[in-house]
C-alpha positions, 0 to 999 in steps of 0.5 A: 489491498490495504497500503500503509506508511513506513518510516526507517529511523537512525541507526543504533550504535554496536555498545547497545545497553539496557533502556531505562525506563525513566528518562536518565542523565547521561554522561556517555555519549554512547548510552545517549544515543542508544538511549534516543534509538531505543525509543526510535526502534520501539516506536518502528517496531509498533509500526511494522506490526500495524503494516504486518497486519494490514497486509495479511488482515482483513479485520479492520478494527485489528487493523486500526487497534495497531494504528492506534498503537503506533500513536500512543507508543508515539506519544511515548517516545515524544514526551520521553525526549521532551525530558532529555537533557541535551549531552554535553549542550548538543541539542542537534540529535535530540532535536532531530529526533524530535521532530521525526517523531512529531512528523510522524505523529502528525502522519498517522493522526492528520494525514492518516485520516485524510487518506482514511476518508480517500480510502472510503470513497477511492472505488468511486473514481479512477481519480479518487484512487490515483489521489487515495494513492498519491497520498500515501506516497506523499506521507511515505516521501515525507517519513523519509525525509524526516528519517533522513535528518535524523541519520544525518544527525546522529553522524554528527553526533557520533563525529563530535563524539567520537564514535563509530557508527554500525548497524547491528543485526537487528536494525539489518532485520528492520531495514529489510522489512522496510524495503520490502514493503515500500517496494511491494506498495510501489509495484501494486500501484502500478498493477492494480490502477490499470486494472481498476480502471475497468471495474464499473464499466464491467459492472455496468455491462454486467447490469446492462446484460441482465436487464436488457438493456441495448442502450446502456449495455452499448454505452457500457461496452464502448466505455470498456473497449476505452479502459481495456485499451489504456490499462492494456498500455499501462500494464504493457511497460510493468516487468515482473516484479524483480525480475522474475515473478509475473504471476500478478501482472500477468493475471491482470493482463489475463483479467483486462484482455478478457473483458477487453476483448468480449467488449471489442467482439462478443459484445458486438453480436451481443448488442444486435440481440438485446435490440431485438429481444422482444422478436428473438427465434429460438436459436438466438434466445439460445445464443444469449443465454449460452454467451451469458452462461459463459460470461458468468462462468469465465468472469468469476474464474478469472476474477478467483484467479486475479484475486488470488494472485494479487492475494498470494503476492501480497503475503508473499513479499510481505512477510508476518512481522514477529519481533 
């Protein structure tokens, strides 16, 4: 699953006019504050269409051709305000502005690559994925701040100037798409990490198995029996997401019992035979190869069926974002 960071400007006034497309001088506070949410609500829409397709792509150089988006059209926004004379000597909206702007280029060129470099090296630990996934949040938590100093800005500014301030339906649209994409990361952190913390020694069993291997099959089986039970613990205090869709926790839990459970019993009997695999009779080469046709069966469909859950979660709370 790809993650990626959202940010909410300020709120456009209900008399929207046209944007001009050079930077003009305004004698009305309503068209210059339209004018400075224009530019916020362009650069939020880019942004929506990279988030859009990092969620139901896997093309990862589309991916980044929307990032890459998002910086231009930043770089845009920032050197049309630099040209924005203050209305009537009030600089704070602008300046307010300005500085969202530049946080947010700093995120999608700085931080991004940070988190960028975590993302390639996150399947190496279960820190270098709690980390790749704490940066994400922090680059999320510092958008907002920052978008928040511009809604509190532009109420200023509209109190100064004696304006009335209302979302219109569009924003409302945006608003939603935000909310649901924050919510959507937040609650497959909390699924995923759990479940994650179990992979390698998976693959290790996994590889010990078909070596033959008795001593790091049992180093891996003890290490599985450990994960299982902290993601069991993990997973145990996650709801279903809103209240009422449990498909994707639930095919987690299905995926950590599964090999929790082999680790704690099957395993065991398992660990006997590879002791003994030069000396097995008949009946136990059998046994081995019965429990490994069945391991390789079952694996693979409760894995089909976890990557489909978390799959169909995703692009179900993540709608397409067409503007």
């Amino acid at each position: 699953m790809r993650h990626t960071f959202t940010l909410l400007f300020g709120l456009a006034l209900t008399a929207a006019t046209a944007r001009a497309q050079t930077v003009p001088t305004f004698t009305n506070p309503v068209e210059y504050n339209n004018y400075i949410v224009g530019e916020q609500r362009e650069l939020l829409k880019k942004n929506l269409r990279y988030i859009s397709k990092s969620a139901h792509s896997d093309n990862e150089k589309k991916i980044e051709a929307r990032r890459l988006d998002v910086v231009k059209q930043n770089e845009i926004s920032l050197a049309k305000l630099a040209k924005l004379k203050p209305y009537d000597g009030d600089n704070d909206f602008k300046d307010k502005a300005t500085e969202a702007l530049y946080q947010q280029l700093k995120v999608y060129s700085d931080d991004y690559k940070k988190v960028d470099f975590l993302a390639a090296t996150r399947t190496r630990s279960y820190e270098n994925m709690e980390e790749y996934y704490r940066m994400m949040e922090a680059a999320e938590k510092k958008l907002q701040a920052v978008g928040d100093s511009v809604d509190a800005a532009q109420k200023r500014f509209a109190r100064r100037h004696k304006m009335t301030i209302s979302k219109d339906p569009e924003v409302d649209r945006l608003d939603k798409y935000i909310a649901d994409v924050s919510e959507v990361n937040a609650y497959q952190h909390r699924v995923y990490l759990p479940e994650f913390r179990l992979e390698k020694a998976i693959a290790r069993v996994s590889d010990a198995m078909q070596a033959q291997d008795a001593a790091a099959f049992e180093t891996a089986r003890q290490q599985l029996v450990t994960d299982a039970e902290e993601a069991k613990k993990a997973l145990a205090v996650v709801p279903a997401f809103r209240g009422k869709d449990a498909r994707y926790r639930d095919a987690t839990r299905r995926m950590v019992d599964f090999h929790g459970g082999l680790a704690a019993n099957q395993y065991v009997r398992i660990q006997t035979l590879l002791e003994k695999k030069n000396t097995l009779d008949q009946s136990e080469a059998k046994e081995f190869n019965s429990f490994a046709a069945y391991y390789n069966k079952e694996s693979q469909r409760i894995g089909q069926d976890y990557n489909q859950a978390a799959n169909t979660f995703q692009s179900t709370y993540i709608p397409v974002f067409n503007d």
